[in-house]
C-alpha positions in Angstrom: 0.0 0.0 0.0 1.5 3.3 -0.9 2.5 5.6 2.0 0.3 8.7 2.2 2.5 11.6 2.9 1.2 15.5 4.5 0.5 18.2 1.9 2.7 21.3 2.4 0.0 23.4 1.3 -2.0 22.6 4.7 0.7 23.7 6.4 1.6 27.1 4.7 -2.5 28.2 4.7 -2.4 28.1 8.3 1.2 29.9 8.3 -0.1 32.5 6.3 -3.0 33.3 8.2 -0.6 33.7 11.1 1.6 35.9 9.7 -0.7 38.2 7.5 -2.4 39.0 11.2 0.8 39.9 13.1 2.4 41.3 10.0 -1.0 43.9 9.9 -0.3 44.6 13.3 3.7 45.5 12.7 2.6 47.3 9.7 0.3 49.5 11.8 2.7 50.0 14.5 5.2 50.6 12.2 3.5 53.4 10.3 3.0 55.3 13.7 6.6 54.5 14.3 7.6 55.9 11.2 5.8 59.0 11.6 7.3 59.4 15.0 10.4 59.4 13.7 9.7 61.5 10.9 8.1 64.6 12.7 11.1 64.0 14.8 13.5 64.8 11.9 11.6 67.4 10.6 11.8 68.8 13.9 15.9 68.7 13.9 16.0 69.8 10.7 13.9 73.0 11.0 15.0 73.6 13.5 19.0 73.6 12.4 17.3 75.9 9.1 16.3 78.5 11.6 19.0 78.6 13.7 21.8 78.6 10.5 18.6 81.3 9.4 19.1 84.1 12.5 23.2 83.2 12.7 23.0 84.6 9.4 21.3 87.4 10.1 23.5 88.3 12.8 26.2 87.6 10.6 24.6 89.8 7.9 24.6 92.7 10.4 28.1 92.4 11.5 29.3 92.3 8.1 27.4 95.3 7.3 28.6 97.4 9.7 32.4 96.3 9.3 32.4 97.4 5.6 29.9 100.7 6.1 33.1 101.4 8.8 35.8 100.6 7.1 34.4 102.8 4.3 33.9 106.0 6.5 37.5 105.5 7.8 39.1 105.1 4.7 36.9 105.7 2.1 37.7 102.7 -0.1 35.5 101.9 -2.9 35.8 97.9 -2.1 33.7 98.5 1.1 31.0 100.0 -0.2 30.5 97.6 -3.0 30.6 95.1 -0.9 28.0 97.0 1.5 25.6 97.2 -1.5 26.2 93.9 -2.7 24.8 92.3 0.6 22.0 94.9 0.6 20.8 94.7 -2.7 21.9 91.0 -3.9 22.8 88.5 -1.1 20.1 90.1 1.2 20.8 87.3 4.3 18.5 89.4 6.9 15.6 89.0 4.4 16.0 85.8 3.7 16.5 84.4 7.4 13.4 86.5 8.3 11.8 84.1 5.4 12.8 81.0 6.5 11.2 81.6 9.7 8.3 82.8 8.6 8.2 79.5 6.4 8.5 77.7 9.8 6.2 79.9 12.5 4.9 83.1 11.0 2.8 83.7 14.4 5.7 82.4 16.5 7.9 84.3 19.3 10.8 83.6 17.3 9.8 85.2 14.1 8.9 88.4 15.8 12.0 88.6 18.1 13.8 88.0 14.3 11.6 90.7 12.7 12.3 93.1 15.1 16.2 92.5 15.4 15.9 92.7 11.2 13.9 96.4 11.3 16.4 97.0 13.6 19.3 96.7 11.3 17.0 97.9 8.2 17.2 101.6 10.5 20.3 101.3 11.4 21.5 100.4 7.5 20.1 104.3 6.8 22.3 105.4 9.1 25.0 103.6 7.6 23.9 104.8 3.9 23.6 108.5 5.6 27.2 108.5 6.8 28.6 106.5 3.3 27.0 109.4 1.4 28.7 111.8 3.7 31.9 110.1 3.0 31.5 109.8 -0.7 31.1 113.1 -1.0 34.2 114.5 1.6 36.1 112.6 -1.2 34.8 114.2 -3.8 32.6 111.2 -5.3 31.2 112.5 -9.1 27.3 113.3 -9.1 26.7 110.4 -11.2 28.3 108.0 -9.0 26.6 109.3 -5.8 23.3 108.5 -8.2 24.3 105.1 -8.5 24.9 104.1 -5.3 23.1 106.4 -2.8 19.8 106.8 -5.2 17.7 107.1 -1.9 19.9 108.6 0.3 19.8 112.7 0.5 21.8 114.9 3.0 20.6 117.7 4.7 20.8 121.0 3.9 22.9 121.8 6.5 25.5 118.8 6.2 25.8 119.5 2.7 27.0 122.9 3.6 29.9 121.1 5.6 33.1 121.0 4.4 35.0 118.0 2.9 36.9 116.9 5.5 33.8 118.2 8.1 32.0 115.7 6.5 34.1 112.7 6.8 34.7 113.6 10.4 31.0 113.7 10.6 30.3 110.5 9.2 33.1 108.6 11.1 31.2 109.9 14.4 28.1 108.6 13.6 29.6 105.7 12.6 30.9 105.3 16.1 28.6 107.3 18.5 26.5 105.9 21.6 23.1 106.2 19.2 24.8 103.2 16.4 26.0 101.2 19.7 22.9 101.3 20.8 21.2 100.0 18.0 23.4 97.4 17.5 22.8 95.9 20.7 19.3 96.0 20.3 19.4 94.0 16.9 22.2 91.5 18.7 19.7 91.2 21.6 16.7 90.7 19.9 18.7 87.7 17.6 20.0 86.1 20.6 16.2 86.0 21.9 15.1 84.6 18.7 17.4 81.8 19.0 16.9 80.9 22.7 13.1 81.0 21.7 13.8 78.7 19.1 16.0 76.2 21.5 12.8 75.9 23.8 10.3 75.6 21.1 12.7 72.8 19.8 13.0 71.0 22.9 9.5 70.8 23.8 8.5 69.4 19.9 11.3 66.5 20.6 10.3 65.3 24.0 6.6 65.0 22.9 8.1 63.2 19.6 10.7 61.4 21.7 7.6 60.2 24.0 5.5 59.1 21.2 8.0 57.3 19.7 8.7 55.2 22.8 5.0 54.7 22.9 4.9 53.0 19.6 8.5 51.3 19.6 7.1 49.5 22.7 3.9 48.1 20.5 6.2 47.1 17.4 8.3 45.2 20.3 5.9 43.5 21.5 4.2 42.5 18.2 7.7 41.7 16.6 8.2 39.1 19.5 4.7 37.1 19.0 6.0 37.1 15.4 9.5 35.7 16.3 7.4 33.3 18.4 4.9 32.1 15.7 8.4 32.0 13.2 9.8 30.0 15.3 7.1 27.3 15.2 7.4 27.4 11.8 10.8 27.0 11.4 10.6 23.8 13.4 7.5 22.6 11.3 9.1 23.4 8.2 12.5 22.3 9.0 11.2 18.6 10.2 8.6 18.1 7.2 10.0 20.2 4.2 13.4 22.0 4.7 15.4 18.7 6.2 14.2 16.4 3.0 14.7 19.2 0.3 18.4 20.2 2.3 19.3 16.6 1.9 18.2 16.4 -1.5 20.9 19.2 -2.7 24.0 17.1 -2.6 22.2 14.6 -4.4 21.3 16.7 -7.1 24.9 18.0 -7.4 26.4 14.5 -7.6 23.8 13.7 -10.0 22.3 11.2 -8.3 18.7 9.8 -7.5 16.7 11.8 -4.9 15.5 9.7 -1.9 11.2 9.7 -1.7 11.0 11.1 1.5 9.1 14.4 2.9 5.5 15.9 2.7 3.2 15.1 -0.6 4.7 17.6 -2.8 8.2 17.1 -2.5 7.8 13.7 -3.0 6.0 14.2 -6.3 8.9 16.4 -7.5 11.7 14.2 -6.4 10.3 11.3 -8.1 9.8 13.5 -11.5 13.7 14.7 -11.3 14.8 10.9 -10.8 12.8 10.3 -14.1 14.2 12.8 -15.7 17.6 12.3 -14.5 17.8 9.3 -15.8 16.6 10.4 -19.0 18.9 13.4 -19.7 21.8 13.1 -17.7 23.7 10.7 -20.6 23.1 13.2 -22.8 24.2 16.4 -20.9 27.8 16.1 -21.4 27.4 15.6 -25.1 24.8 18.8 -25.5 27.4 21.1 -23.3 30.7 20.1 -25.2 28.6 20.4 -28.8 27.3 23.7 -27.5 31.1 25.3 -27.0 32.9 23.5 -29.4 34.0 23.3 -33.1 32.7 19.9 -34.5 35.8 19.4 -36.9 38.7 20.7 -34.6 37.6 20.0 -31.5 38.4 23.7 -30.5 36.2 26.4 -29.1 33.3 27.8 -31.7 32.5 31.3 -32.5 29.6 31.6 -30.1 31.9 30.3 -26.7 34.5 32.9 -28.4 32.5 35.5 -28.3 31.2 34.3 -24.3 35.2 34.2 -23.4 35.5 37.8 -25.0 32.7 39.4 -22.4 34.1 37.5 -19.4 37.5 39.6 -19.9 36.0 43.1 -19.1 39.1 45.3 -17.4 41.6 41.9 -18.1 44.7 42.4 -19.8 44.7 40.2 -23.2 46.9 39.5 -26.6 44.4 39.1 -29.5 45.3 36.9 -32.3 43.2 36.4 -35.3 44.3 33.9 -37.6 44.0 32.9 -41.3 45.1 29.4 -43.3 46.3 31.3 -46.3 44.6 30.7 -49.9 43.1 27.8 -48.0 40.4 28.0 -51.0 42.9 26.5 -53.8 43.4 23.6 -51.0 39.9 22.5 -51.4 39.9 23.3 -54.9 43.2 21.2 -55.8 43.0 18.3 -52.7 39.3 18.5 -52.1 37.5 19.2 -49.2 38.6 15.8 -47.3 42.4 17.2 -47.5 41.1 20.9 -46.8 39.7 19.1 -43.4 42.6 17.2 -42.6 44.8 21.0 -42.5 42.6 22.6 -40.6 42.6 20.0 -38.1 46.2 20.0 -38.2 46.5 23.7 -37.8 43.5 23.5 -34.8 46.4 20.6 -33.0 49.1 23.1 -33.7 47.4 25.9 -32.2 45.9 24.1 -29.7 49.2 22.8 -28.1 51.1 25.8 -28.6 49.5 28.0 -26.4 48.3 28.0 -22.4 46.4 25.6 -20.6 44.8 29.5 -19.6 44.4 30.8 -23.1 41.1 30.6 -25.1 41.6 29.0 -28.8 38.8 29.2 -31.2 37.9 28.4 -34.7 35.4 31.4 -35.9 35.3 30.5 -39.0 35.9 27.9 -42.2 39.6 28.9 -42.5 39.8 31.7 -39.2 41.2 31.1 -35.9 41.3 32.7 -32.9 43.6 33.3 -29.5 42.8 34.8 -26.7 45.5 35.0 -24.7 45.0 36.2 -20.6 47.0 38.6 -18.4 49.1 39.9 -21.1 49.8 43.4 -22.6 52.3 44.9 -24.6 55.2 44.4 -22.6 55.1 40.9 -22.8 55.1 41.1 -27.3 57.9 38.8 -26.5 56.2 36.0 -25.6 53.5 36.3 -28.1 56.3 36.5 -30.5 57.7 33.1 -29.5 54.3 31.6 -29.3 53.9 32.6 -33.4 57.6 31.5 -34.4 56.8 27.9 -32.5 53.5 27.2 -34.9 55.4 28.9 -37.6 58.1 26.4 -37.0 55.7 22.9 -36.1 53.7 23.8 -39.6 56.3 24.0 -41.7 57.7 20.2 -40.4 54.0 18.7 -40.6 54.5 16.0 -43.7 51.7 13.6 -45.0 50.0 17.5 -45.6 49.7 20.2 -48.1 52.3 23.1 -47.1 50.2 25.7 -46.0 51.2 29.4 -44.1 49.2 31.6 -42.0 48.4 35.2 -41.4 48.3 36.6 -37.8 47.5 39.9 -37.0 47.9 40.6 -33.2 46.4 43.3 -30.5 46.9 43.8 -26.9 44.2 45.2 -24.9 44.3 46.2 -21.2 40.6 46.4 -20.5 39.9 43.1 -22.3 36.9 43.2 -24.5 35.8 46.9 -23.6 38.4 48.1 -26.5 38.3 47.5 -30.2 40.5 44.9 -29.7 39.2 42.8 -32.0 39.1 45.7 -34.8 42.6 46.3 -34.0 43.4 42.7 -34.4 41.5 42.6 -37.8 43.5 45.6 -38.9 46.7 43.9 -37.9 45.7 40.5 -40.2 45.0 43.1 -43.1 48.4 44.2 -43.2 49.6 41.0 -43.5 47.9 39.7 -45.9 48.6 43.7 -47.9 51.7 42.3 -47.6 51.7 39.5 -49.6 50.4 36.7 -46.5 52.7 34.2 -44.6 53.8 36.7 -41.8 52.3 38.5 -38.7 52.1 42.2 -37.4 51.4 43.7 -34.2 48.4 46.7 -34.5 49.6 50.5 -34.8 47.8 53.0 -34.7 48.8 54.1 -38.5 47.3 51.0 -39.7 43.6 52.1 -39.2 45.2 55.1 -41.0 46.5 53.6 -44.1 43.1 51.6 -44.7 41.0 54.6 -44.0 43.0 56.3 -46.8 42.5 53.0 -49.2 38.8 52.8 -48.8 39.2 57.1 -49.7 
C-alpha cells in the first residue's frame, strides 16, 4: 500500500494566516513608528534651518557694519561695494526673516527676528547716511553718488559742511553711543530669537521622543509574538520540508537519485527529477561540449568565443586572429577531405602551442582565434615566441599540403571593452597587404592607411 504523505499546502494556509495578522499589526505599528520618527526629523531639521537662518542674520549685520566702517574711515571703494552687494543682492536678513516665517509666522521667534531685522533695516540708513557723507568728503562724481546712494539725501545743512567736516562727521556717527545702541538691540533681539527657538525645539522633541517610545514598545511587542509564531514554523518546516529538500541538494549535485522522503509535494517532484535524470543526464555532457565546441577541430566555436571575449572586461589580453592562407585552392586542388585534414592539423598546432589558460577558437571555415590572458604589450615577446613555434611545427608537418598563415595581433588592457578585435583585424589586413605568410602587431597608422584606401 503506498504511503500517504502531509501536503505542504496545509501547512503554509495556516502559516499565512498567522503571519498576515501579526504582519497587519507590525505594519500599523510601524507606520506610527515611522511618523514618529519623521516629525522628529523634521523637527531637527527645521530647526538647524532657523538657527543657521538668524546666525546669518546676525552675521549679515556684523558684516554690514564692518564694511559701512571701514568705508567711513578710509573711504575705499571695495567696502562699499561690498556693502551694497549684501544689501541689494545676497540680502541674508531678508532671507532668514523668510525662512522663519516659512517655519512659524505667528511664532515668538519670528517676531523677536523681525524686530532685530527692522532694527538693522534703521540702522543700514544710518549707515547709507554717513557712506553718502563720506562719498562726498572725497569728492565722489554726481553720477556716482546717483548710483549708489539713489535714496539717500543729506541735509541742507551737512551738505554745507566741508570735505573733511564731512568725513569727520560721518566717522562719528559711525561710532557714537546712538549706532551702539542699536546694535545691541538688533544682537539682543537675535539672541532671543534663537533661545526661543531652543525651547520651542525642545518641547516638539520630547513629545516626539515620548510618542516614539509609545509605539517602539507596540512594534516590540508584536515583533516578538511574530519571532514566536516564526519560530514554530521553522521547526514545522524544518522537520517536514526544509530537512528532505536540504538533503536532496547534494544529491542533485552528484547527479544522483533523490530519496522519496518528505510531505506530498516534494515527493511528487523528487520522483519526476529521478525520471528525468535518468533520461537526460547521458546526454548532458554531449549537448554542453557540442554547444562550446568546433565539431571538426575540436576547439572552441565562434559563439563560446565571443562568451570568453565578455568575461574579460578590465583583463589584460593578446588578441590573435588567424587565417590558413589561400586555404580555397586547398579544397579546390586536394578536395575538401584534404582541406579538413589541415585545418585539423593547424587547430592541434594551435591548440598545443599556447596556455592551458588561453582561449583557442575556430570562428570561422579557415579563421582562428587566440585569446591569450594577463598579457599586454610588454610581454610582445612572448606572443612572439608563441607565433615562431607554430610557424616552425607547420612547416615540419609531412603527409599535408604546405600551407602558411596570417596573424594579425592586438593587446588590450581592459579586455573586451576596447576594439581589440578591430585592432586585431586591422593587424591581419596588413599582413595579408603584404603578400600573406607573416604577422604584425596593430599601430595605430594601420587604421590610418586603410582609412585612406577605402578614400
Amino acid at each position: 500500500m503506498k504511503k500517504r504523505h502531509i501536503k505542504s499546502s496545509f501547512l503554509y494556509i495556516a502559516f499565512t494566516l498567522l503571519v498576515a495578522v501579526f504582519g497587519t499589526m507590525t505594519l500599523v505599528s510601524l507606520n506610527h513608528l515611522h511618523s514618529g520618527l519623521g516629525s522628529m526629523q523634521a523637527t531637527t531639521e527645521e530647526y538647524i534651518e532657523s538657527q543657521q537662518a538668524v546666525s546669518s542674520m546676525r552675521e549679515a549685520s556684523d558684516f554690514l557694519t564692518m564694511q559701512s566702517r571701514e568705508y567711513v574711515v578710509n573711504g575705499d571703494p571695495v567696502n562699499l561695494r561690498a556693502y551694497l552687494e549684501e544689501i541689494n543682492e545676497t540680502k541674508r536678513r531678508d532671507n532668514a526673516l523668510e525662512v522663519l516665517a516659512k517655519y512659524q509666522p505667528e511664532g515668538t521667534a519670528y517676531q523677536q527676528l523681525m524686530t532685530a531685522v527692522e532694527s538693522s533695516n534703521a540702522l543700514a540708513e544710518v549707515e547709507m547716511y554717513a557712506m553718502r557723507m563720506t562719498s562726498e568728503g572725497y569728492e565722489m562724481s554726481e553720477t556716482e553718488l546717483e548710483n549708489y546712494f539713489p535714496d539717500t539725501v543729506l541735509t541742507d545743512e551737512d551738505r554745507a559742511l566741508s570735505l573733511e567736516e564731512k568725513k569727520a562727521k560721518a566717522i562719528s556717527m559711525m561710532f557714537d553711543e546712538n549706532y551702539t545702541e542699536m546694535k545691541h538691540v538688533i544682537m539682543n533681539n537675535s539672541y532671543s530669537s534663537l533661545e526661543e527657538l531652543i525651547g520651542m525645539t525642545r518641547d516638539r522633541q520630547v513629545t516626539s521622543y515620548e510618542e516614539t517610545t509609545r509605539q517602539v514598545t507596540r512594534v516590540v511587542r508584536v515583533t516578538i509574538m511574530i519571532l514566536l509564531v516564526a519560530l514554530a514554523m521553522l521547526i514545522i518546516n524544518t522537520l517536514l520540508v526544509l530537512t528532505p529538500m536540504t538533503r536532496s541538494v547534494s544529491y542533485i549535485r552528484k547527479h544522483e537519485p533523490l530519496p522519496l522522503k518528505g510531505v506530498a509535494e516534494y515527493v511528487y517532484l523528487a520522483d519526476a527529477y529521478n525520471q528525468m535524470l535518468e533520461r537526460t543526464v547521458e546526454h548532458q555532457e554531449k549537448l554542453s561540449y557540442e554547444a562550446s565546441h568546433d565539431e571538426l577541430t575540436d576547439l572552441y566555436n565562434r559563439k563560446m568565443f565571443e562568451e570568453m571575449r565578455l568575461e574579460l572586461v578590465d583583463k589584460g589580453i593578446a588578441m590573435l586572429l588567424i587565417d590558413v592562407d589561400y586555404f580555397k585552392s586547398i579544397n579546390d586542388t586536394y578536395g575538401h577531405g584534404i582541406g579538413d585534414e589541415v585545418l585539423k592539423n593547424v587547430a592541434a598546432i594551435l591548440a598545443h602551442s599556447f596556455r592551458m589558460e588561453d582561449y583557442v577558437s575556430r570562428i570561422g571555415g579557415d579563421e582562428f582565434a587566440v585569446i591569450m590572458r594577463h598579457m599586454d604589450s610588454s610581454l610582445k615577446h612572448v606572443v612572439e615566441a608563441k607565433i615562431q613555434h607554430v610557424r616552425e611545427t607547420l612547416a615540419e608537418t609531412e603527409g599535408l599540403p604546405p600551407v602558411t598563415l596570417s596573424i594579425g595581433v592586438a593587446f588590450s588592457e581592459k579586455g573586451n571593452r576596447e576594439d581589440v578585435y578591430q585592432k586585431a583585424d586591422l593587424a591581419l589586413y596588413d599582413v595579408k597587404d603584404r603578400g600573406r605568410n607573416g604577422y604584425a602587431f596593430y599601430e595605430s597608422w594601420m587604421l590610418e592607411k586603410k582609412t585612406a584606401g577605402k578614400a
